[in-house]
C-alpha positions as CSV (number, residue, x, y, z in Angstrom):
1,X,-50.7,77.8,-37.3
2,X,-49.7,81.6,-38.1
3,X,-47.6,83.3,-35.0
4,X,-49.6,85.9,-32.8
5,X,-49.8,89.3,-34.1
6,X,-48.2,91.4,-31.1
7,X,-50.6,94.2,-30.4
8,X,-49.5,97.8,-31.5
9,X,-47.6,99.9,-28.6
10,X,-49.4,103.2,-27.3
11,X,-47.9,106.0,-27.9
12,X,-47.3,106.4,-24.5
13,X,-45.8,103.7,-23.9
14,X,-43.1,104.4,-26.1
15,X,-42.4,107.5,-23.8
16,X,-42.2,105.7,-21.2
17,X,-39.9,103.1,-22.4
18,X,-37.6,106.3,-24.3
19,X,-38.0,107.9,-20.6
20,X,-36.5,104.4,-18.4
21,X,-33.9,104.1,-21.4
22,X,-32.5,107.5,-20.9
23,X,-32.4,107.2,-16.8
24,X,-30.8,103.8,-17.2
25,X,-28.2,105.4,-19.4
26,X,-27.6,108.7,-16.5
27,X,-27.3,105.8,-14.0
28,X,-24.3,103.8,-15.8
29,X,-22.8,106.9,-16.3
30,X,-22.8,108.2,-13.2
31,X,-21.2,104.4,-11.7
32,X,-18.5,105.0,-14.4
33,X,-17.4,108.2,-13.3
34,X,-17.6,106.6,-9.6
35,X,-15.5,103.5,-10.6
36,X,-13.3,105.0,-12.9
37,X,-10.2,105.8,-10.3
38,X,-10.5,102.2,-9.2
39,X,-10.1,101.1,-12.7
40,X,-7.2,103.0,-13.2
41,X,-5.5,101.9,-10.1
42,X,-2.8,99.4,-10.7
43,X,0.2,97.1,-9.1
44,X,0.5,96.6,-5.9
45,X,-3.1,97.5,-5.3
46,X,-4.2,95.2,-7.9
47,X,-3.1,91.7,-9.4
48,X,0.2,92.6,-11.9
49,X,-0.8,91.5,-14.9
50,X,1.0,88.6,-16.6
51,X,3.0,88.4,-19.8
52,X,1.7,85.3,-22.2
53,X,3.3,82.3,-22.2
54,X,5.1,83.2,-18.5
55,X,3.9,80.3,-15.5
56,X,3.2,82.0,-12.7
57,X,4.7,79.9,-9.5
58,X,2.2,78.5,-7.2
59,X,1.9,80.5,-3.8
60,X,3.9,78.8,-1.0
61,X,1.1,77.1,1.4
62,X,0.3,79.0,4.4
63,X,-2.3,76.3,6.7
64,X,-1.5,72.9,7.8
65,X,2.0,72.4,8.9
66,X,3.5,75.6,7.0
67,X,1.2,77.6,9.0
68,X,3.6,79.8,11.1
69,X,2.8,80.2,14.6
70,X,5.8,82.6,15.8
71,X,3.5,85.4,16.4
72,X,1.6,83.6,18.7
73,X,4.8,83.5,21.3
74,X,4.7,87.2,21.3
75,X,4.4,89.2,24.3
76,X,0.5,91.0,23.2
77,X,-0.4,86.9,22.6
78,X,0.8,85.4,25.6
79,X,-1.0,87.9,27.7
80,X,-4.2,87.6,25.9
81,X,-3.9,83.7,26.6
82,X,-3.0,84.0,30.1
83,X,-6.9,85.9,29.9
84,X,-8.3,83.0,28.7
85,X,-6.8,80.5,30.5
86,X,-7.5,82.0,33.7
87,X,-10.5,82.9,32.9
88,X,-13.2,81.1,30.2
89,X,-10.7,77.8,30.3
90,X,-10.1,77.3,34.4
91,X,-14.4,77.9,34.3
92,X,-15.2,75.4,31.0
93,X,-12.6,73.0,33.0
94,X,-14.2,72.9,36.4
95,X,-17.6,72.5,34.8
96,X,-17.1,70.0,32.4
97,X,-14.1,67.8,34.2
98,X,-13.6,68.4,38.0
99,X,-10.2,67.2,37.8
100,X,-8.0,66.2,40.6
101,X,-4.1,66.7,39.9
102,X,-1.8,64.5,41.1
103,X,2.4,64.2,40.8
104,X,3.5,67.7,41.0
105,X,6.2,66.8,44.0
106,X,7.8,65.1,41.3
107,X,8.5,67.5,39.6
108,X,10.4,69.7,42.7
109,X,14.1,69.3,41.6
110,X,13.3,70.4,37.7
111,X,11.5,73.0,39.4
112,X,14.5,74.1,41.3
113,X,16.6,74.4,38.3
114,X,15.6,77.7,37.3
115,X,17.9,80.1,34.9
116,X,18.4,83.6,35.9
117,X,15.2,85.1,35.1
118,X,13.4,82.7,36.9
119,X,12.4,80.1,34.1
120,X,12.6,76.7,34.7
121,X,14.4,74.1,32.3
122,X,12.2,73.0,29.0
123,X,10.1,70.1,29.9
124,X,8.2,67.3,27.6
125,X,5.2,66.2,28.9
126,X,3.9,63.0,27.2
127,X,0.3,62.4,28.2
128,X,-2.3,60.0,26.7
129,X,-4.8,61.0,24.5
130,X,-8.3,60.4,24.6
131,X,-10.3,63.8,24.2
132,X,-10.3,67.0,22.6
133,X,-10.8,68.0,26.5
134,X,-7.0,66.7,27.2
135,X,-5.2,69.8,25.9
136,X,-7.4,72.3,28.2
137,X,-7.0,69.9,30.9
138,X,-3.3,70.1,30.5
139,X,-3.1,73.8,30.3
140,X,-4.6,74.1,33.4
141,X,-2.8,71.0,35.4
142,X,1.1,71.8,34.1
143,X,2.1,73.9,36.9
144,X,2.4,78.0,36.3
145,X,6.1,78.3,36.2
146,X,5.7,75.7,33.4
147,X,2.2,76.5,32.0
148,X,3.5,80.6,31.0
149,X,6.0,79.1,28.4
150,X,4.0,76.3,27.1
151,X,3.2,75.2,23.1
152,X,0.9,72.3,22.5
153,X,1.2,70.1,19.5
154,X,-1.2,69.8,17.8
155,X,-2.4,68.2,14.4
156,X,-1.7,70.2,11.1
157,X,-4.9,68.6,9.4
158,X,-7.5,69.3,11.9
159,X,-6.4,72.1,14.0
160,X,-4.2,74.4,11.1
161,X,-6.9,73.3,7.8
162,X,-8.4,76.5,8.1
163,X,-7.4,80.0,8.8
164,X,-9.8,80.9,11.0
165,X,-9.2,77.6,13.1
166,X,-5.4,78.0,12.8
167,X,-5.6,81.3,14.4
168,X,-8.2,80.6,17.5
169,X,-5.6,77.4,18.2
170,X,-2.3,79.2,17.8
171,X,-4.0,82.2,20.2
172,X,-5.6,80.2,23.2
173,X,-3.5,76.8,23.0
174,X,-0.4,78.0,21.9
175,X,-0.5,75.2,19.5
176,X,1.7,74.4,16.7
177,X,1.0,72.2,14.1
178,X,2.3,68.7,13.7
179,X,2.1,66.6,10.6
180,X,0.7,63.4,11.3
181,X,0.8,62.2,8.2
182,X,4.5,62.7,6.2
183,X,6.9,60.4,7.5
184,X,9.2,63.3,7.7
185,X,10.8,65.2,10.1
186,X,9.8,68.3,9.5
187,X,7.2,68.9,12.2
188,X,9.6,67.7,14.9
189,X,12.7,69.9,13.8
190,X,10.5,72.9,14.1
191,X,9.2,71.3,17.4
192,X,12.9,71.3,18.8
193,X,14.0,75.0,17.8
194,X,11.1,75.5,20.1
195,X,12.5,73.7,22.8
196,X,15.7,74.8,22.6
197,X,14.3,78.4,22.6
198,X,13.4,77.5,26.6
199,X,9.4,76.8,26.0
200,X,8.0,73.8,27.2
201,X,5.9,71.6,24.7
202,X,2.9,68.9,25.6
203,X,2.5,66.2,22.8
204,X,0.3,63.2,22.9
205,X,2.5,60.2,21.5
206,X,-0.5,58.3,20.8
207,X,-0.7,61.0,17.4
208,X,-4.7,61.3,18.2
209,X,-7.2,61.0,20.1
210,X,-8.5,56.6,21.2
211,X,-11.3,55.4,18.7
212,X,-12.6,53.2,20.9
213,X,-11.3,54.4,24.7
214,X,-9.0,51.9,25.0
215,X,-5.1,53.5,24.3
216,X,-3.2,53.1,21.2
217,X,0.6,52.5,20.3
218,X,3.1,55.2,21.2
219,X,4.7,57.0,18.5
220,X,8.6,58.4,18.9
221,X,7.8,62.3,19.2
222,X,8.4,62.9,22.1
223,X,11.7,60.5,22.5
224,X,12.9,62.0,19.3
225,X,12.7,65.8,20.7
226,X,13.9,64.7,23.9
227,X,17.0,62.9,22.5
228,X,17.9,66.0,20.4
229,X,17.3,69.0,22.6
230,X,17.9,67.3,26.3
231,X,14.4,68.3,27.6
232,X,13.4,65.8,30.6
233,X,10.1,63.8,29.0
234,X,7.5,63.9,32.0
235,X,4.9,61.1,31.3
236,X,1.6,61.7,32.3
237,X,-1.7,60.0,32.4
238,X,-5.3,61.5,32.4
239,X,-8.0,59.5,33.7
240,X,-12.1,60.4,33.1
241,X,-11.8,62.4,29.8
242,X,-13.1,59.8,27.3
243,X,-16.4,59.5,29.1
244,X,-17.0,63.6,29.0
245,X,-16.1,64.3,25.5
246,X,-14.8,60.9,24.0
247,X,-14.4,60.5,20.3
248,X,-17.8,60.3,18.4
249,X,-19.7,62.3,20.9
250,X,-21.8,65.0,19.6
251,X,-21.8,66.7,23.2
252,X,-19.6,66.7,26.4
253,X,-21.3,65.2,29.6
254,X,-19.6,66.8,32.9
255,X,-17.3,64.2,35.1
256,X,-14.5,63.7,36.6
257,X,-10.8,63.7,35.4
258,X,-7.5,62.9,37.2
259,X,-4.3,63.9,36.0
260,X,-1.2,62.0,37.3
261,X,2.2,63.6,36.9
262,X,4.9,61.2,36.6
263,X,8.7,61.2,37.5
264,X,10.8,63.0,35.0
265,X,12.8,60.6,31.9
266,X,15.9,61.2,30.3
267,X,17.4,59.0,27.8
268,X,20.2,57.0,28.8
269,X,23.8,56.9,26.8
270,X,23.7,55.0,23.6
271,X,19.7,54.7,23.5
272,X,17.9,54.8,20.5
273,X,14.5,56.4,19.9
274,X,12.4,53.7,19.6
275,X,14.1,52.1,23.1
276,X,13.3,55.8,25.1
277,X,9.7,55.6,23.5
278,X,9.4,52.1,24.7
279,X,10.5,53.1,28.4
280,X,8.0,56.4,28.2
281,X,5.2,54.3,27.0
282,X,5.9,51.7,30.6
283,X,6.0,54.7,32.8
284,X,2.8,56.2,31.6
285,X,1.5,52.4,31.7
286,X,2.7,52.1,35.2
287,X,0.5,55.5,35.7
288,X,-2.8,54.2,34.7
289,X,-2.2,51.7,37.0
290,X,-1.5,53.9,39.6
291,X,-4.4,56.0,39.2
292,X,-7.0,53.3,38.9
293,X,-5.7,50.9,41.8
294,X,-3.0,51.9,44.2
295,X,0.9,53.5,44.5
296,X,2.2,50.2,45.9
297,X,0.1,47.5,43.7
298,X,1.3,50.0,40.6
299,X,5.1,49.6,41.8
300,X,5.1,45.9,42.4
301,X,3.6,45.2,38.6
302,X,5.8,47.9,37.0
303,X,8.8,46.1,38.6
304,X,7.8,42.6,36.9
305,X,6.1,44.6,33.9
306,X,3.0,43.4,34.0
307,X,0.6,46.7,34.3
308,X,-2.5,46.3,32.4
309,X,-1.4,47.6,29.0
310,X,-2.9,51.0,27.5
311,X,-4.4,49.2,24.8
312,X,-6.4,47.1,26.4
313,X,-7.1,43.1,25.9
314,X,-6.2,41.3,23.1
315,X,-9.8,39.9,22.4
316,X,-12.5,42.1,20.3
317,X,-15.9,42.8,19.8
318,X,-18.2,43.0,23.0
319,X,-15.8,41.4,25.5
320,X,-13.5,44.3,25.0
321,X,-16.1,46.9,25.6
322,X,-17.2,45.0,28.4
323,X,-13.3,45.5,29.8
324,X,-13.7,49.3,29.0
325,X,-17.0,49.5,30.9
326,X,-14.7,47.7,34.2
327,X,-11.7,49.6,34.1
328,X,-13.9,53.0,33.7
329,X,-16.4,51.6,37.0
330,X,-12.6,51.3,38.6
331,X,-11.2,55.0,37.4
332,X,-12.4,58.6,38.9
333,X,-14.9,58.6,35.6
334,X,-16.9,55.8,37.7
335,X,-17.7,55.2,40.8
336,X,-14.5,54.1,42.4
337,X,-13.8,51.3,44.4
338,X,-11.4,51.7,47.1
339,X,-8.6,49.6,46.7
340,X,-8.2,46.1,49.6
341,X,-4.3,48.1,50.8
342,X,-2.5,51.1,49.7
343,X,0.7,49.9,52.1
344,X,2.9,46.9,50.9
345,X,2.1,44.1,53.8
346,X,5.5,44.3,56.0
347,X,4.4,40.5,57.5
C-alpha cells in the first residue's frame, strides 16, 4: 500500500506555526536571563564539583543510633516538653489509661538526696514493656523532681529511622536512641555519659514491647549502666497497658493502668551484670505480683521465689492465652477481684 499523502499546509498556518516558534523562543530566553545568576553560582551554595578518578567518602549517618539528640536537653527543648507533657500528654493519658500510681514513698530517701541546686541523684527506672503507651505513662508517673531531667530509651530502628520521627521523639520524649540490634556497646556508653551528666534515664529491659502480653527475658541495660555510673535501678511494673494499645492493635481502647514503683537496687560488691539483671528482673517479678494479688501474698512468694514469672506458663497455644485472659480478669485492666487477706494471719 503507498503511505498517505499529508495534505498541503495553509498558508496561514504556517504563520501561525512561524508566530508560536518565535514566542517559544522570547520565553526560553527570558528564563535564561532569569536563571542565569543561579547557574553561575558555585561552592558552598552548590555541590563542589569532583576531580575524575577521586572517591568521594560516604556521608557519616545521621538517623538510627548516630542520630544526635544533645539539642534536645537544651533549655528552649526542655521547656517546650514540659508544654506537652503538662498539657496534650497528662490529657491523652487520662483518657486513654486512667492510671493509678503506686510506690512513690519508696522512693523518699533518694528523694532526699538532693545536690545543691535542688536535683536529686540520677535514677534507672526499669519497667516492663508492653505498649507504645508505657513511655507516656512513665513520663507522667516518675515523680516531677525526677520527670524534669528525664531521657527515655528508645529503639534506634523504629523511633530514630526517619528524620521527621527522630525529631518529634527526641522533642516530646526526650528519647535517645538505643541499638537493639549490634551486640555492641555503643548505645549504652552514650547512655552513661548521660547519666553521669545528672539526668535520669527509663529503659525497658525487655528491648521491646511483649508479642503476645505475656513478658519476655530481661536484657542487661540497665544493670550494665547502673554498674558503671552508680545510678540506683528502680524496677517498676505497669499493669493495664497491653489491653489499651497492645502490640498488633490498629487502635487504642481506653482502660485502666497501674504503675507500681518499686524499692531502689544497687549492685552489690563483686556482682556481675548478668547477676544484678537477674536480681532486677525478681523485684519487678515480685511487683506484678504485688499489683495483681496483695503486698503480703507478694512478700511471702518473693521470699521462697516463687512469683508467677513475667513470661508466663511454660505450655503454648490456647492454654497460654487462656492464662493471659485470667491474670488480666485478676489486674486493674479487668475487673478485679479483691484479694481473701491483705494482712499476714498473726494466729
Amino acid at each position: 500500500k503507498s503511505a498517505p499523502v499529508s495534505a498541503p499546509t495553509s498558508p496561514t498556518s504556517r504563520l501561525l506555526l512561524r508566530r508560536a516558534a518565535r514566542a517559544a523562543g522570547r520565553v526560553e530566553q527570558t528564563i535564561g536571563r532569569i536563571t542565569a545568576p543561579g547557574r553561575n553560582v558555585g561552592f558552598p551554595y552548590r555541590a563542589p564539583t569532583v576531580p575524575r578518578g577521586v572517591e568521594v567518602p560516604v556521608d557519616a549517618p545521621t538517623l538510627g543510633a548516630d542520630y544526635d539528640t544533645a539539642w534536645a536537653r537544651s533549655p528552649g527543648a526542655r521547656a517546650a516538653r514540659a508544654v506537652i507533657a503538662e498539657g496534650p500528654m497528662r490529657l491523652a493519658i487520662r483518657r486513654l489509661a486512667d492510671p493509678e500510681v503506686f510506690g512513690i514513698d519508696r522512693l523518699a530517701d533518694l528523694a532526699r538526696q538532693t545536690d545543691d541546686d535542688g536535683n536529686p541523684p540520677a535514677v534507672i527506672f526499669a519497667p516492663n514493656h508492653h505498649s507504645h503507651l508505657d513511655t507516656m505513662l512513665m513520663v507522667r508517673a516518675v515523680p516531677y523532681m525526677w520527670r524534669r531531667r528525664l531521657v527515655v530509651a528508645a529503639a534506634a530502628d523504629y523511633f530514630f529511622d526517619v528524620r521527621w520521627k527522630a525529631t518529634l521523639a527526641a522533642l516530646s520524649l526526650n528519647a535517645v536512641p538505643i541499638d537493639r540490634e549490634s551486640t555492641g556497646r555503643r548505645s549504652a556508653d552514650m547512655i552513661r555519659e548521660v547519666v553521669e551528666d545528672g539526668w535520669s534515664l527509663v529503659i525497658y529491659p525487655e528491648g521491646g514491647r511483649s508479642p503476645d502480653g505475656w513478658g519476655q527475658d530481661f536484657k542487661g541495660g540497665a544493670a550494665y549502666v547502673s554498674g558503671r555510673t552508680g545510678a540506683p535501678v528502680v524496677p517498676v511494673f505497669i499493669d493495664g497497658t497491653d489491653s489499651i494499645y497492645g502490640k498488633g492493635m490498629r487502635w487504642p481502647r481506653p482502660g485502666r493502668t497501674r504503675v507500681v514503683f518499686g524499692a531502689p537496687l544497687r549492685p552489690a560488691d563483686g556482682e556481675s551484670t548478668r547477676r544484678f539483671n537477674a536480681r532486677i528482673e525478681a523485684s519487678v517479678t515480685a511487683l506484678a505480683d504485688e499489683a495483681t494479688n496483695d503486698w503480703w501474698t507478694a512478700r511471702q512468694r518473693a521470699a521462697s521465689g516463687t512469683n508467677p514469672a513475667l513470661a508466663g506458663p511454660d505450655y503454648t497455644g490456647w492454654r497460654r492465652q487462656w492464662a493471659l485472659s485470667e491474670r488480666r480478669r485478676q489486674g486493674i485492666a479487668g475487673w478485679r477481684r479483691p484479694p481473701t487477706r491483705r494482712w499476714p494471719d498473726l494466729d
